[in-house]
PLY file of the C-alpha trace (Angstrom):
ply
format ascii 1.0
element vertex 257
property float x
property float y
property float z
element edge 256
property int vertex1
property int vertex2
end_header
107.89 35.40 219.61
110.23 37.28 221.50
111.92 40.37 220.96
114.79 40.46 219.30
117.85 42.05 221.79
118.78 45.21 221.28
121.91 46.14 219.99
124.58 49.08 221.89
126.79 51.15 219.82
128.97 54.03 220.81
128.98 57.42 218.87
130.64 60.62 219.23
133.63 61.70 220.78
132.39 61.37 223.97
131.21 58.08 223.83
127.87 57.97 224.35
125.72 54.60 224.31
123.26 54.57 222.01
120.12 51.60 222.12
119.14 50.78 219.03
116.36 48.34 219.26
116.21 45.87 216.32
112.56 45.37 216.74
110.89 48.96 216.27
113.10 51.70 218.03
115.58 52.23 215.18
115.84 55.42 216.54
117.81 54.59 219.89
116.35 55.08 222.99
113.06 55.58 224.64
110.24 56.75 222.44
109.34 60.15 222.52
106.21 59.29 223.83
107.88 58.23 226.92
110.27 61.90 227.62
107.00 63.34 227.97
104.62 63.01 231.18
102.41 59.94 230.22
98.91 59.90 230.91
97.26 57.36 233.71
95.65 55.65 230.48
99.43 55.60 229.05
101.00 54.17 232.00
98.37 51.35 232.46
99.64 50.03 229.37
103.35 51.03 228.93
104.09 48.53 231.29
103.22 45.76 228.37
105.56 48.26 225.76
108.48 45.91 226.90
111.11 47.34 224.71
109.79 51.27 225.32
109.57 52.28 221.70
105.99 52.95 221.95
104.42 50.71 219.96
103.33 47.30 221.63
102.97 44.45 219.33
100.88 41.10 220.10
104.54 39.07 221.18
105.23 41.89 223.68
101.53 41.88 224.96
101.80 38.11 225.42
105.29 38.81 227.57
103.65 41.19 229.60
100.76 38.85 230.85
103.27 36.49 231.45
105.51 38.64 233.50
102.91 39.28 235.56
102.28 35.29 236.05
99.57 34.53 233.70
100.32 31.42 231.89
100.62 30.46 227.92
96.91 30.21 227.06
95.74 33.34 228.63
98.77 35.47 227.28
98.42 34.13 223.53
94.78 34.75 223.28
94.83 38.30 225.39
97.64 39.42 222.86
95.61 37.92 220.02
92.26 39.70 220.96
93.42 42.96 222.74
95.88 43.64 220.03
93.19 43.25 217.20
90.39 44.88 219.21
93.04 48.05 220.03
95.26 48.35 217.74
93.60 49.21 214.87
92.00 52.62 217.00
95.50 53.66 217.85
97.12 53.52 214.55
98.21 56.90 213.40
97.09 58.24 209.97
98.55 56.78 206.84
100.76 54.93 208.62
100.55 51.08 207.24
101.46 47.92 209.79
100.06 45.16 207.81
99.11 42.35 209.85
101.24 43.30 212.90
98.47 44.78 215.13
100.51 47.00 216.78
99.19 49.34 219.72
100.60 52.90 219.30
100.59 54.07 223.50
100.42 57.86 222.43
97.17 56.97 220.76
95.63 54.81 223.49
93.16 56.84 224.67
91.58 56.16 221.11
91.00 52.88 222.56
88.56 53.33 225.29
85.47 51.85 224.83
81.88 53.30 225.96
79.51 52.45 229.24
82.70 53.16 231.85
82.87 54.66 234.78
84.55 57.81 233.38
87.74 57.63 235.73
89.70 58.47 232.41
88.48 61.04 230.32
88.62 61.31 226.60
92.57 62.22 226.93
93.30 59.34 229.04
93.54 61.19 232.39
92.60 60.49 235.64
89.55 62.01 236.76
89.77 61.77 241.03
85.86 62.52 241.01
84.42 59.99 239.30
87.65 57.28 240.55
85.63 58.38 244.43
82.39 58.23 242.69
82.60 54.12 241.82
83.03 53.79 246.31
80.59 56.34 247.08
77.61 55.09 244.96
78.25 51.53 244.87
80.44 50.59 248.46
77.33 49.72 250.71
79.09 46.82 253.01
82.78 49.00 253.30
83.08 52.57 252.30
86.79 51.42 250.62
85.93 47.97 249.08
83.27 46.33 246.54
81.91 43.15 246.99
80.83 41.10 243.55
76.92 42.24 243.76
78.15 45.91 244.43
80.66 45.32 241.56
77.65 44.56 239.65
75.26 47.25 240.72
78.21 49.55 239.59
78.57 48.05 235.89
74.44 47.91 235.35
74.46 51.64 236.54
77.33 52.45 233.77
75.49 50.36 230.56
75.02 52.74 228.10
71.44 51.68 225.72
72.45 48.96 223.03
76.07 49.64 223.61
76.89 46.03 223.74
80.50 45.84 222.91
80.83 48.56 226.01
79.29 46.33 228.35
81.21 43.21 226.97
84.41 45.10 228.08
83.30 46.71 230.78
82.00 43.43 232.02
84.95 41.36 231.47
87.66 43.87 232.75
85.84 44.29 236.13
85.26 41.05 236.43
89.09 39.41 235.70
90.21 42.36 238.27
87.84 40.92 240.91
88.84 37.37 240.64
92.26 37.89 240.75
92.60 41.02 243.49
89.66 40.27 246.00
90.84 39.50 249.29
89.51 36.63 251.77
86.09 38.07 252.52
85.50 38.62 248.89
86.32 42.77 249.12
88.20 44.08 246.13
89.53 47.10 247.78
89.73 50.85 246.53
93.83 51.39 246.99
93.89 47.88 244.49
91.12 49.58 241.73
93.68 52.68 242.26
96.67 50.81 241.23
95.24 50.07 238.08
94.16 53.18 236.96
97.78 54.74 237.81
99.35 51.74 236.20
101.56 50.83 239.51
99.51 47.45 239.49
101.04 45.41 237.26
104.60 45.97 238.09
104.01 45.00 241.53
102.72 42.29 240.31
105.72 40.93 238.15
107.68 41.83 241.04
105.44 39.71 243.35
104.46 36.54 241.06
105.07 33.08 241.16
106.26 30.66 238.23
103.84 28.86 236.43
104.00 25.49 235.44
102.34 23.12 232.77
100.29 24.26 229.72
97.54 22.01 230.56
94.52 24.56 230.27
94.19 25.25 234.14
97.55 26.11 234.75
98.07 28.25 231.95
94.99 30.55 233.33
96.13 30.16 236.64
97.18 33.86 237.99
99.41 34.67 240.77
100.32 38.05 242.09
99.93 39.78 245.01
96.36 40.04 244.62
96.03 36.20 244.59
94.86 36.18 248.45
92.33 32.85 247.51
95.12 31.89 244.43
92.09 32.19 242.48
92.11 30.97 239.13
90.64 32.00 235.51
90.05 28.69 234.75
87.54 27.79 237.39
85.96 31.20 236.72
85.57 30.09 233.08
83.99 26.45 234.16
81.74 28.27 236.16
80.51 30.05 233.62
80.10 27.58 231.36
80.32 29.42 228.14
83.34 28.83 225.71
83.38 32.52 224.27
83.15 33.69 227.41
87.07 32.04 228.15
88.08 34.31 225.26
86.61 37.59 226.00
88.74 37.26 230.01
91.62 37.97 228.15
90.57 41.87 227.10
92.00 43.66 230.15
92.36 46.90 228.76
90.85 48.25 232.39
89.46 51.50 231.31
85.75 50.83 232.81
0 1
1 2
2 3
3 4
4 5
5 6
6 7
7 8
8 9
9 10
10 11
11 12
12 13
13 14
14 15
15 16
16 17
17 18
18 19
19 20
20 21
21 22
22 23
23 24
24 25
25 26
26 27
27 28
28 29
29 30
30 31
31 32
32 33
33 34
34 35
35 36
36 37
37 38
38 39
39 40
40 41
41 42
42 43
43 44
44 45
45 46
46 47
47 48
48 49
49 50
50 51
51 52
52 53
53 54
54 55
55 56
56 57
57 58
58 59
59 60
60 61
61 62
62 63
63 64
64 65
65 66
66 67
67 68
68 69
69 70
70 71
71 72
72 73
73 74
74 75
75 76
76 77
77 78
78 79
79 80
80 81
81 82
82 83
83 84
84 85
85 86
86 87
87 88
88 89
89 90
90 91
91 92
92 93
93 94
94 95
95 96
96 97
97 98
98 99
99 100
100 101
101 102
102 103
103 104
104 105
105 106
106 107
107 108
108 109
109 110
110 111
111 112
112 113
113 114
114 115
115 116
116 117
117 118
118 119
119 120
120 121
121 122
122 123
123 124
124 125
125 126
126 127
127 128
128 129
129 130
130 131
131 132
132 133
133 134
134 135
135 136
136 137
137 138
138 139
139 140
140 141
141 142
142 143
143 144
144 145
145 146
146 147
147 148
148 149
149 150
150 151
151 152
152 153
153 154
154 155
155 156
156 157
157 158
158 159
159 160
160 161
161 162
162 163
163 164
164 165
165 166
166 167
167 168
168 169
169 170
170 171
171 172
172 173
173 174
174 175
175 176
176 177
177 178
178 179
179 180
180 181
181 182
182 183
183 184
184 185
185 186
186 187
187 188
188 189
189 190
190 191
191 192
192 193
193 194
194 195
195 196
196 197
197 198
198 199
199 200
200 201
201 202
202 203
203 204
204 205
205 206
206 207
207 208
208 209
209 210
210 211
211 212
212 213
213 214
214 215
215 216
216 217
217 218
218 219
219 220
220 221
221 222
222 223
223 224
224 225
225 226
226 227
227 228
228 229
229 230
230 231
231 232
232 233
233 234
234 235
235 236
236 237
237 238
238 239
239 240
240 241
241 242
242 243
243 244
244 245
245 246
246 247
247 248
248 249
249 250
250 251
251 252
252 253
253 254
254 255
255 256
């Protein structure tokens, strides 16, 4: 479901706009999350906060993938899933939404989930160290790129002991981020991994995407962005795996390995 417009009213005598969005922002106006500097955790997802009122709900997470060319299956079951696995960990105290699964983006950093990489720390920030760390340790072929069995070495040398759920997301965000951003050779390259973490990727992305057609289930997973050097697909990465649970857990692309 979309979002409902927002609606512009002027006040005072010097007539001032105010936004007053019907959905959430009753207030007018950005959040207040927003007139402060976000975090790197923050900005990776404020980019799906569509209306900027701080609180993302499942229909704006679903306009977000698509915006940045992912088609109707993906985006309904990656707002379904990633606002029910989130939201509830971001969800201030005593504050009731129901059914809505809404994902508060002050509270994100509630929302990371163990055996990472560490590149955000508990607050959600950036930590440069461990972001060089991932190349260092694990880039053997190019000292600014990751091949897929370095991409693995790097998520069996971040499993935590019988933190399954952690390697379940760890697992799935890496590997949705290599499908879609490797280049020719197979490389998924360091300045790409650093446009996630600083939340500049997806933007470029709905900048740089193509249309989707057809809501067969191939074209719907099909992804295309500017990391799309092979136009790589979800869908033959889900046939290949052969597993129908698998084609659910793609869509959790939180990104904070």
């Amino acid at each position: 479901m979309a979002s409902k417009p927002a609606d512009v009213t002027a006040t005072g005598g010097g007539g001032v706009a105010v936004v007053r969005d019907n959905n959430n922002n009753a207030g007018g106006g950005e959040a207040e999350v927003y007139r402060s500097e976000l975090t790197p955790l923050q900005k990776h997802v404020a980019f799906f906060d569509r209306n900027k009122d701080g609180i993302i709900y499942p229909s704006e997470t679903y306009q977000g993938f698509r915006a940045i060319g992912a088609g109707v299956v993906l985006s309904a079951v990656g707002a379904v899933f990633i606002n029910g696995g989130l939201g509830p960990k971001t969800i201030p105290e005593n504050t009731k939404t129901g059914l809505k699964l809404p994902i508060y983006v002050k509270n994100i950093h509630k929302g990371k989930h163990g055996s990472d990489s560490g590149v955000y720390d508990a607050n959600g920030r950036f930590v440069p160290e461990k972001f060089e760390e991932i190349f260092k340790k694990h880039a053997h072929t190019r000292p600014d790129a990751l091949t897929d069995k370095e991409l693995k070495e790097l998520l069996q040398s971040n499993r935590e002991p019988k933190d399954f759920k952690g390697w379940l997301g760890g697992f799935t965000e890496w590997k949705v981020l290599y499908y879609l951003c490797k280049d020719k050779d197979g490389f998924l390259h360091k300045d790409t991994v650093r446009a996630v973490y600083d939340g500049s990727l997806f933007a470029k992305m709905e900048q740089d995407k193509q249309p989707v057609t057809g809501f067969d289930l191939d074209a719907s997973l099909l992804v295309v962005g500017p990391c799309s050097h092979k136009m790589a697909t979800l869908g033959r990465l889900v046939r290949g795996r052969g597993d129908p649970f698998f084609s659910l857990t793609l869509s959790l692309s939180n990104l904070t390995a």
